[in-house]
N, C-alpha and C positions, 0 to 999 in steps of 0.2 A: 769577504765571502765571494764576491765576481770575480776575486783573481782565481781563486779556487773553482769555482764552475768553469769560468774561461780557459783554465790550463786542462780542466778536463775533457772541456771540446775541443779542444786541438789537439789531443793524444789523441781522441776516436774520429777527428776528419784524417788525420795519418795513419790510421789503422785501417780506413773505411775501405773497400776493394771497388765501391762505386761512385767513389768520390772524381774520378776522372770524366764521369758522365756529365757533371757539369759542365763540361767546356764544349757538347754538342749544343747548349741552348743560348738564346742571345738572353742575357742575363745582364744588371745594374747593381748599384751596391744597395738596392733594396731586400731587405728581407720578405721572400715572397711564398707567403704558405695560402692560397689563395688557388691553387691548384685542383682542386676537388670545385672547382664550381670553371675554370678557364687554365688548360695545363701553358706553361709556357713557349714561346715560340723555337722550336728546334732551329739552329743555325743556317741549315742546308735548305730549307724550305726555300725560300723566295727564290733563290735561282731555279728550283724546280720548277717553279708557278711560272716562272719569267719562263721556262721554257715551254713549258703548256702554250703560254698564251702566243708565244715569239712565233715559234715552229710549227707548235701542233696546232693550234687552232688557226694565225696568223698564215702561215705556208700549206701546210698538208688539207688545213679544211678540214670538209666531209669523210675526206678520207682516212683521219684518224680514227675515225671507230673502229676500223679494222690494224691498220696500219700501226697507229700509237694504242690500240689494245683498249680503247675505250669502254670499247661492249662489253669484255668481259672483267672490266674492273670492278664490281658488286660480288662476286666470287675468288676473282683472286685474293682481294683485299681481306675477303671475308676468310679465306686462310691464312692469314699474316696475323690475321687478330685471333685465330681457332687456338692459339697452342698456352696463348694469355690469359686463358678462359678454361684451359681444359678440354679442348675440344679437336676428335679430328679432323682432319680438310675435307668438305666437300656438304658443312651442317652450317653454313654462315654464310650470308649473305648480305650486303653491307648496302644502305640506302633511306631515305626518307629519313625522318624523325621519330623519337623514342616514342612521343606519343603515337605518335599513328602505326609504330611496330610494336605497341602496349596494344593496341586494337586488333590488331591482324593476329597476335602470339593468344588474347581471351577470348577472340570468336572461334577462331580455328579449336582450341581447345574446347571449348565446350561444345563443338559439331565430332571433336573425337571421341567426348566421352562417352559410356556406355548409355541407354536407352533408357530414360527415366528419371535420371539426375540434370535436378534444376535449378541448384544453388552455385553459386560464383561467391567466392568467402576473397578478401581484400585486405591487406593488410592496413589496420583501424588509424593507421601512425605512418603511412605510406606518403610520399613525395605526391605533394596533390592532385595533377594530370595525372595519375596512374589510378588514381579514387576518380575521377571524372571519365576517363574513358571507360574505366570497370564501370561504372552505374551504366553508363549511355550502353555498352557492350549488353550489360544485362536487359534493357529496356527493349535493346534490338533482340534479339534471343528470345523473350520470354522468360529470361531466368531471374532469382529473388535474388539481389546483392546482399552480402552478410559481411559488414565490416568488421572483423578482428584482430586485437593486436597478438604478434606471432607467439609469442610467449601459449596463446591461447589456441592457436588453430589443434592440435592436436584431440583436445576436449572440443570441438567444436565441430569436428569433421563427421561427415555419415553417409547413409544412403543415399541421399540427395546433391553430395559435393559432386561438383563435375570439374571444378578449376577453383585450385589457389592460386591470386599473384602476390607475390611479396617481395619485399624490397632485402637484399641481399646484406647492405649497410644503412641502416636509418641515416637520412641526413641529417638530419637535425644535432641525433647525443653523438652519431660514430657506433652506435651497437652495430656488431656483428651479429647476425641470426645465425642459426645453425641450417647451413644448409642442407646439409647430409642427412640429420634426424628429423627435419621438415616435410623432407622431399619423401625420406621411408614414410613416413605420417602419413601422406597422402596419398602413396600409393597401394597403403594398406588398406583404405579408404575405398577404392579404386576410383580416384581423381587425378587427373594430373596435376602436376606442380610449373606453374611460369615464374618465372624470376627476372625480378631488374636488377642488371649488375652497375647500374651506371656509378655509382660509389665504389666497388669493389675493383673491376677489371682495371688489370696494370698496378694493382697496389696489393695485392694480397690474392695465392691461390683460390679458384672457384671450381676446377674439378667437375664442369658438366658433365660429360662421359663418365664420370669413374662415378658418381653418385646417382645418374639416372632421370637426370633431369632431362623434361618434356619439350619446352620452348623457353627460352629466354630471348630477351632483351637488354639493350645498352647505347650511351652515349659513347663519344671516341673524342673528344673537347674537354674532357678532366684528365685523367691520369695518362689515358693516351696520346694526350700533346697535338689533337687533330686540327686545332684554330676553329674559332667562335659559328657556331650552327654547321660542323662538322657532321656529315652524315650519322645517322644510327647503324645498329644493325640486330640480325633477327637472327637467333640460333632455332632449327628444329632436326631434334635428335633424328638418325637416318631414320630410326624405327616407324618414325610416323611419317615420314615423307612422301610416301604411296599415298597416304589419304590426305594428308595437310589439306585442307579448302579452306585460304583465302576468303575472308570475306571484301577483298580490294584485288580482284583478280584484272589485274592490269596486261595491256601488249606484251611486256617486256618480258612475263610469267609465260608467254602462250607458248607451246612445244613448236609451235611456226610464228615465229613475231611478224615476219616479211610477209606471211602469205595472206594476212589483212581479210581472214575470212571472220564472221558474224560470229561462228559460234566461237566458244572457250574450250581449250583442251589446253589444259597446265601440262607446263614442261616438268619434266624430273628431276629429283632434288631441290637443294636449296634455292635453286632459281624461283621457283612457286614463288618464294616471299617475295621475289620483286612487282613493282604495280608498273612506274612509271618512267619516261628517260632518266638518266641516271645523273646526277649533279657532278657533273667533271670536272669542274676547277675544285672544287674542296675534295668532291672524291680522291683529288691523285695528289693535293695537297697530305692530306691525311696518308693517302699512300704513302710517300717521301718522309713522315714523319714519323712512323713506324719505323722505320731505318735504324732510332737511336735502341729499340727492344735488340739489333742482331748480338746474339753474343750474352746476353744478359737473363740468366734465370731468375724466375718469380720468385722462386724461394728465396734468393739473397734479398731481393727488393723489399718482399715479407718481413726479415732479419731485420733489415736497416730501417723499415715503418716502424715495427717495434721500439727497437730501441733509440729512433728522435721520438716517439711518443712517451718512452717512459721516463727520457732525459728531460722532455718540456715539462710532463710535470711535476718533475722530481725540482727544477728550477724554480715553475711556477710557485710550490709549496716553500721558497726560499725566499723567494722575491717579493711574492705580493701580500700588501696587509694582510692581513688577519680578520678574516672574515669576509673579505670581499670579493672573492669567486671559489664558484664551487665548482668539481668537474661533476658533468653531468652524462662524461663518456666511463664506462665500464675500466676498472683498473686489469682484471683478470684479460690475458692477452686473446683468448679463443672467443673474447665476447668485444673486441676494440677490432675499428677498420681501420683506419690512418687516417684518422682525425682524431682530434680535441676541443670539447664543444664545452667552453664555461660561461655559468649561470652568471653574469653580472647585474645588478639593479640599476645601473647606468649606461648600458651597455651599447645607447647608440653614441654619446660623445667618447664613450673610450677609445670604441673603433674608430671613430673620426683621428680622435688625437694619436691612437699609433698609425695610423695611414701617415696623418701628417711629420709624423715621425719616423718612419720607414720602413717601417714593418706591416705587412698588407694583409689582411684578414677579412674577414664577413659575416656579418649577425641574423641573425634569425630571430627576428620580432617576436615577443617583446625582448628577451633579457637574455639574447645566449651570443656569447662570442663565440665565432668560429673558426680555428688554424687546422690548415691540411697539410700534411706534412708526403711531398712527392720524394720517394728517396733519389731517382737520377737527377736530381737537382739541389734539393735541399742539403744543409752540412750540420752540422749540430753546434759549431759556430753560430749558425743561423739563429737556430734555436736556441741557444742562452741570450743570444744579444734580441730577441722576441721575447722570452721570457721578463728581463730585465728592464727591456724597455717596457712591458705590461707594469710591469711592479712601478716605475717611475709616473707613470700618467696617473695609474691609480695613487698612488699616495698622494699627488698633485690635485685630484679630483678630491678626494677626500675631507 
């Protein structure tokens, strides 16, 4: 049976059109689906960094803000990531942490909603800082938090919503939400919709612009290959960028940063979302890392998530005992994001035992094993010798 899986993943890493993408990442002969929580190191990077630090900060100094382009690296960036996300240039702005740009995308939203709605709805099943900043956000506001799982927000919406946030991909199963008939929901409502894409962006189409989405949020250290506490960043559609108010209305926001006057007057566009100095060594880390997207449409990346998630658990159902993991990620493709999340009852020594074996994954307390599958790295090779090596521990455990 593993000659026959294994002959079949080497006919589809020969077929694969982005199987060459592997050779920009510094990669070992581990199998590494561990990407959805820390993307791997792209190859080019350190020289870049070596030269931040050699040149630009080492020789040029202070003079790099202008010179090496430091200042406006929160917008440039933040276009390099617009086109991964569905978005055009000049609605992203790249900076701080998902949490604190989960705060800045739910205050702002519910100062844009209409006069009288005082409900902030949360997705019930949401990645936990984004349930934590939503309560505090609501607390600061005045407004009633209503946790919901999305499946529900649509029955649950009304006069009083002023903001949904929801999570784009659940981390935990890998459900896909539906973004598109979310976002209509809310806006028929007349709420806005914020979204966290930190699960989705770089692994599967999100279409901001084309569906109408309000504000969004995102990490750049999963799919995007940014390296570990990577900047976040903050989409807000043009349409509201005239009134966007910042509840973190920082210098670097101000229409005159230099002019060091008392009062606040927010710059235009996507600048507003910035607060503070801008984190330059990961910022242009992450710039340089971006490099391996030139060339590369989402929609293949979509293609090739698909099919290592439907080969893993086409394998998984070959390999492992019988009865001893369940998927608990969505088989129909418009409800899976690029992961596979299975239910084990053992499930913190399994993962220890394929770590120790080679194959790198991560669990979600109590009983869910979790593989991300990045397609500019992963090969389906990959994925049967993960597969297989799951089936081995587990019959071992057993």
């Amino acid at each position: 049976m593993s000659e026959t899986f294994a002959a079949r993943a080497a006919a589809l890493d020969a077929a694969d059109r982005l199987a060459d993408l592997r050779k920009l990442f510094t990669l070992d002969d581990t199998v590494y689906l561990n990407g959805n929580s820390l993307g791997a190191l792209p190859a080019h990077v350190p020289a870049r960094v070596q030269e931040v630090l050699t040149r630009e900060w080492g020789e040029l100094r202070i003079r790099s803000w202008g010179e090496s382009g430091w200042w406006t690296a929160p917008e440039r960036i933040g276009d390099r990531i617009a086109p991964l996300v569905g978005a055009a240039a000049g609605q992203i702005v790249v900076g701080d942490s998902t949490s604190v740009n989960v705060f800045k995308a739910v205050v702002a939203a519910s100062r844009l909603a209409p006069e009288g709605r005082d409900e902030i709805l949360v997705d019930a099943t949401t990645f936990p800082t984004d349930g934590y900043i939503a309560a505090s956000a609501a607390r600061m506001t005045g407004h009633r938090l209503v946790p919901v799982v999305p499946a529900e927000v649509p029955d649950a919406l009304g006069p009083r919503t002023a903001a949904v946030l929801l999570n784009h991909v659940d981390f935990r199963t890998g459900r896909l939400h539906d973004l598109p008939a979310l976002t209509a929901a809310v806006h028929a409502a007349g709420g806005l919709a914020v979204w966290d894409l930190c699960h989705s962006a770089g692994a599967l189409p999100v279409g901001l612009d084309a569906h109408g989405v309000d504000l969004a949020v995102g990490c750049t250290y999963k799919y995007l290959n940014g390296g570990p506490g990577s900047p976040a960043y903050l989409y807000v559609a043009e349409r509201h960028q005239a009134a966007f108010d910042s509840p973190l209305p920082g210098w670097t926001s101000h229409a005159d940063p230099f002019g060091m006057t008392p009062g606040y007057v927010p710059a235009d566009g996507a600048v507003r979302g910035r607060v503070g100095t801008p984190d330059v060594l990961s910022m242009l880390a992450l710039e340089a890392s971006l490099d391996v997207w030139n060339g590369v449409s989402i929609e293949a990346v979509r293609a090739k998530s698909l099919a290592l998630t439907d080969f893993f658990l086409e394998c998984v159902d070959a390999y492992a005992p019988e009865g001893r993991v369940t998927s608990v990620t969505p088989d129909a493709h418009a409800e899976r994001g690029s992961q596979v999340a299975l239910r084990c009852a053992d499930a913190e020594p399994v993962m220890s035992a394929l770590i120790g074996r080679g194959v790198v994954g991560d669990l979600r307390r109590p009983d869910v094993l979790r593989f991300g599958f990045t397609p500019l790295y992963v090969g389906f090779a990959d994925v049967e010798r993960a597969a297989r090596v799951l089936g081995e521990v587990l019959a071992d455990a057993a």
